[in-house]
N, C-alpha and C positions, 0 to 999 in steps of 0.2 A: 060449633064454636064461633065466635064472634069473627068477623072479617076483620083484618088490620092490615090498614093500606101503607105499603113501603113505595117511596120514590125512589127508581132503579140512578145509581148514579155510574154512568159507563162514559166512556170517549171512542167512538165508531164501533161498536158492539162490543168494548173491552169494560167488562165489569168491573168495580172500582172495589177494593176488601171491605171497605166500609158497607156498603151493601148486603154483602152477605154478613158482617155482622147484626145491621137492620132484619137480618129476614130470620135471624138465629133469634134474637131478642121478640120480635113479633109472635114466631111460634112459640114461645114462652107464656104469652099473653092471652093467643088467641089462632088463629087463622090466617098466614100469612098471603097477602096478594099484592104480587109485584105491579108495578105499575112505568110501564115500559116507552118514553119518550123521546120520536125522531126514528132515522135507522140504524139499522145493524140487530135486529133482534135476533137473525139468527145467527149470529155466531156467539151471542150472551144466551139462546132460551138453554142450554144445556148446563150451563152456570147455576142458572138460576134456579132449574129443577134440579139438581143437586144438595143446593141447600136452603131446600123445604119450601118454594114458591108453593103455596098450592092451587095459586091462581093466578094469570099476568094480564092483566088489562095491558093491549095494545095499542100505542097510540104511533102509526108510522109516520105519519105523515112529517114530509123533511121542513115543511112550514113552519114545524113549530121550534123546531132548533136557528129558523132565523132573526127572529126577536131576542130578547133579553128576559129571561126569567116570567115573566108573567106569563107567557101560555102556560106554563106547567102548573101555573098557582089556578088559571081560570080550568085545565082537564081536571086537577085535583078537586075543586069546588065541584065537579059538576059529577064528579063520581062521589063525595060528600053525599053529594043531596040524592041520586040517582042507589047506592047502597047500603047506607046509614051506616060504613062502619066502626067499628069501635075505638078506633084509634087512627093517627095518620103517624108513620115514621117519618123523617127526612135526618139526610147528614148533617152536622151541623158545623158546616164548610160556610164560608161566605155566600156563594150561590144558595144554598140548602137553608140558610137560615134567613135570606129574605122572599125564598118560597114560603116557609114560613108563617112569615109575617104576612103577607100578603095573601095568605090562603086565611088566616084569621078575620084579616079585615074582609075577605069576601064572605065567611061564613058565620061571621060574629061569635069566634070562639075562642078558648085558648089557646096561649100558646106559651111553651118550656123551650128554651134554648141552652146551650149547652149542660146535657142532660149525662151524665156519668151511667147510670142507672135507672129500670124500671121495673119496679113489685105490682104485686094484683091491686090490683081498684085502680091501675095507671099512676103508680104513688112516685113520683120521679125523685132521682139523685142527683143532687149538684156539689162537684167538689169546688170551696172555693176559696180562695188565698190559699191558694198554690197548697192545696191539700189539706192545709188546718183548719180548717173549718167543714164538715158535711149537711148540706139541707136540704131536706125535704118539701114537695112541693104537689099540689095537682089541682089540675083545673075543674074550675065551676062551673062551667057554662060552655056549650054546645060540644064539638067533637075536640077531644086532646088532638093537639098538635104538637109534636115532643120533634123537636132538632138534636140528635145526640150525636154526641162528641168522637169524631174517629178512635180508635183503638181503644176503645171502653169496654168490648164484649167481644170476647173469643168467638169469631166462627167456628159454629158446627156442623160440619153434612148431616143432613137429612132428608136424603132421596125422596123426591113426589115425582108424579106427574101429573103435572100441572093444566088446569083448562083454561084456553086461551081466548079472549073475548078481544076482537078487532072494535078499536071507540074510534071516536072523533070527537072536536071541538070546535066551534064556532067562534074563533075571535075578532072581538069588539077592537074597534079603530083606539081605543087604549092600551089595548095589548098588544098591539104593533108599532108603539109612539117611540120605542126603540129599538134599533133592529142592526142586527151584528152585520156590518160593512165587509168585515176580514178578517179572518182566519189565519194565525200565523203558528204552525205544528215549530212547538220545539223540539231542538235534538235531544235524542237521549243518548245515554252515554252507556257504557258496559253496566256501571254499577244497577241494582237494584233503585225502584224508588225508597224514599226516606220513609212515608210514613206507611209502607209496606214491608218493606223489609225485615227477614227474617235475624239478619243481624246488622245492627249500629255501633262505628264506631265514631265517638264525638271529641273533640279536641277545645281544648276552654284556652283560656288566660295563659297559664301554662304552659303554651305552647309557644307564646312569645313573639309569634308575627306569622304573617303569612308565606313566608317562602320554609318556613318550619312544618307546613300543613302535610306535607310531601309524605313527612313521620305517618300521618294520621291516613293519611291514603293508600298510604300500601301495606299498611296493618289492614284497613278495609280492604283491600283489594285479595289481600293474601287470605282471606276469610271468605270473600264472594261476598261483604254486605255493602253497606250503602252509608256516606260518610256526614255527618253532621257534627253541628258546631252553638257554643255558647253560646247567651249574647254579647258577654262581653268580647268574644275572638269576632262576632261577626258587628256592632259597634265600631269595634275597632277598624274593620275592612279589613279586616284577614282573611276574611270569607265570605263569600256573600249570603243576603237576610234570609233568601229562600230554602239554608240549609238549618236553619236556628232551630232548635229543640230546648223547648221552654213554656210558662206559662204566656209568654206575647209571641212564640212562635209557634211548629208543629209539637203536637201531640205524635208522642210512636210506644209503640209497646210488642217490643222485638222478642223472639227467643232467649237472643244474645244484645246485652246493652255492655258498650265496654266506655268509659269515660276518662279519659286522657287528658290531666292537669286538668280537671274542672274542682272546683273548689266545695259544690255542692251547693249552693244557693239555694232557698226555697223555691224560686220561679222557675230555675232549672231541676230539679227535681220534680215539680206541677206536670211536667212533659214527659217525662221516662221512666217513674216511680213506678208506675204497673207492667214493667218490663219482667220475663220469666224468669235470667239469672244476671244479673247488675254483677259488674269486676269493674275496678278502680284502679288508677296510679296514678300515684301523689306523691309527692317527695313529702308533704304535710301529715305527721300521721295524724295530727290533729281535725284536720276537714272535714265539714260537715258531711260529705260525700259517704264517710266510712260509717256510717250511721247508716246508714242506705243499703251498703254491697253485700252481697251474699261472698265475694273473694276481694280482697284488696293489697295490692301491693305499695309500700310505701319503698319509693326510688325513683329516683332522677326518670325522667318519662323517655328522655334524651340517648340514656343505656337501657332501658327495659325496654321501650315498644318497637324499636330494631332488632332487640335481640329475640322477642316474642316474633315479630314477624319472619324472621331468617328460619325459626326454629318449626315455625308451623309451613314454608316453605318448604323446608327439608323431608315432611313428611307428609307432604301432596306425592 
C-alpha cells in the first residue's frame, strides 16, 4: 500500500488527539507513517503504535524544535523526495497549516487546508459557511498536501508495530532566520483540554456576563469536562477567546456537547455540529439551537443548569 506521511503533532512526547485522528484517516488511504519531530519519542512511540503508525520516521534532533516551523517543512520535503509518498497529512492548526504551505512551495505541489474529509483518489472535503455548503477538492500537481481540520475523524486503535527509521536534516541558514528565544508552559488547570475533551459544556449570550459563568463551570466540572464559550459571551469579555467554539474559534467534537443559552448561530454550530449527543437549554423554544439537539430543554438556564448540576452531584 502506498506510504502516507502524517506529521506527529505532540508537546514533550505528549501526542496531540488530532494525530491520531491523522494516522486513523491515512490507514484509510494508504499506509500510515508517522513522522516524528524533536524529543520525547519515547514516551509518544506507544501512542503511536496503537493507532496504526506502520512506520515513524524519526527525527530527534532538539535543533529542530528551536526555529519556527520551517525545519519540519524542510525534513517533510526531504522525505517527499527521498519516499515518493502518496499523500502528506498535517493538522490544520495554525502551525500545521503553514508547514503546509511551505512544504508546497518547497515541493511545488498541492495543497488543501482545512480539509473536513478524505475519499480514494485523495478527493478532499471542505465544510464551508459554517456547514452549508460542502466541496470537493483535489490536487493536480505533485504530492497532496491535505491540512485537516481537528475533530473531523474519530480516532481508531489499530495496533502495528511499527519500523523505526532514525533521519536527519540539514538546515539552510533560511530555516533558522527564525528561531524560538522562549518557551513559556502554560498552566493547566483540573479541566480537560477543549478541543479534546470528552465532554463540553458551553455558555452563550444567555448567560448574561461573566461572573454568571460560575453556572457553566460547575455544570463542567460536576461532569469532569472542559468549559467553552460563544463568541458572542467571549466578544463580550465574559470569557476569554481561547475558550470560543465556533466557525472563528475551536472546532471540538465531544461525546457530550451541552449548550447553555446559546442561541444556535450558524458559526457556532460550524464548531460543534459533529459532536456525538448535542442537549440544549434555552428559555427560546424557538432557537435555532433546537434544530441541532438530540435533547433540549426549553427553561430559564438560571434554574435548570444548577439544578442538573446538584443532581448529577448527588449521584457521583
Amino acid at each position: 500500500m502506498a506510504e502516507i506521511l502524517v506529521l506527529v503533532d505532540h508537546v514533550d512526547g505528549e501526542v496531540k488527539k488530532v494525530t491520531l485522528e491523522l494516522l486513523t484517516l491515512a490507514n484509510r488511504l494508504g499506509e500510515a507513517a508517522a513522522v516524528w519531530v524533536g524529543p520525547g519519542y519515547d514516551s509518544g512511540r506507544d501512542r503511536l503504535a496503537e493507532y496504526g503508525a506502520g512506520k515513524v520516521y524519526v527525527a530527534a534532533d532538539e535543533e529542530l524544535t528551536s526555529y519556527v516551523v520551517a525545519p519540519k517543512a524542510a525534513l517533510l520535503a526531504q522525505l517527499v523526495a527521498a519516499s515518493s509518498p502518496a499523500a502528506v497529512l498535517v493538522a490544520a492548526t495554525a502551525e500545521g497549516k503553514e508547514v503546509a504551505g511551505r512544504l508546497a512551495v518547497r515541493t511545488g505541489s498541492g495543497v488543501l487546508t482545512d480539509v473536513v474529509d478524505v475519499t480514494d483518489g485523495f478527493v478532499a472535503e471542505h465544510s464551508i459557511f459554517g456547514g452549508g455548503v460542502v466541496a470537493h477538492a483535489r490536487v493536480r500537481t505533485g504530492t497532496p498536501i491535505i491540512a485537516v481540520r481537528p475533530n473531523s475523524v474519530a480516532p481508531e486503535a489499530a495496533p502495528a508495530t511499527p519500523a523505526e527509521e532514525q533521519v536527519s536534516v540539514t538546515l539552510s541558514d533560511a530555516d533558522k532566520a527564525a528561531k524560538v528565544v522562549e518557551k513559556v508552559v502554560q498552566e493547566k488547570g483540573e479541566r480537560p483540554d477543549l478541543t479534546e475533551a470528552a465532554i463540553v459544556v458551553s455558555g452563550g449570550r444567555g448567560v448574561g456576563g461573566a461572573d454568571n459563568f460560575s453556572i457553566i463551570e460547575g455544570l463542567a466540572d460536576s461532569l469532569g469536562g472542559a468549559v467553552g464559550a460563544s463568541r458572542a459571551a467571549t466578544d463580550a469579555g465574559w470569557y476569554p477567546h481561547s475558550f470560543q467554539v465556533g466557525q472563528t474559534g475551536k472546532t471540538v467534537s465531544p461525546q457530550l456537547y451541552i449548550a447553555v443559552g446559546i442561541s444556535g448561530a450558524i458559526q457556532h454550530r460550524a464548531g460543534m455540529q459533529t459532536s456525538k449527543t448535542i442537549i440544549a437549554i434555552n428559555k427560546d423554544p424557538e432557537a435555532p439551537i433546537f434544530e441541532l439537539v438530540d435533547y433540549g430543554v426549553v427553561g430559564d438556564l438560571f434554574n435548570v443548569a444548577p439544578q442538573l448540576t446538584e443532581e448529577i452531584t448527588k449521584r457521583k
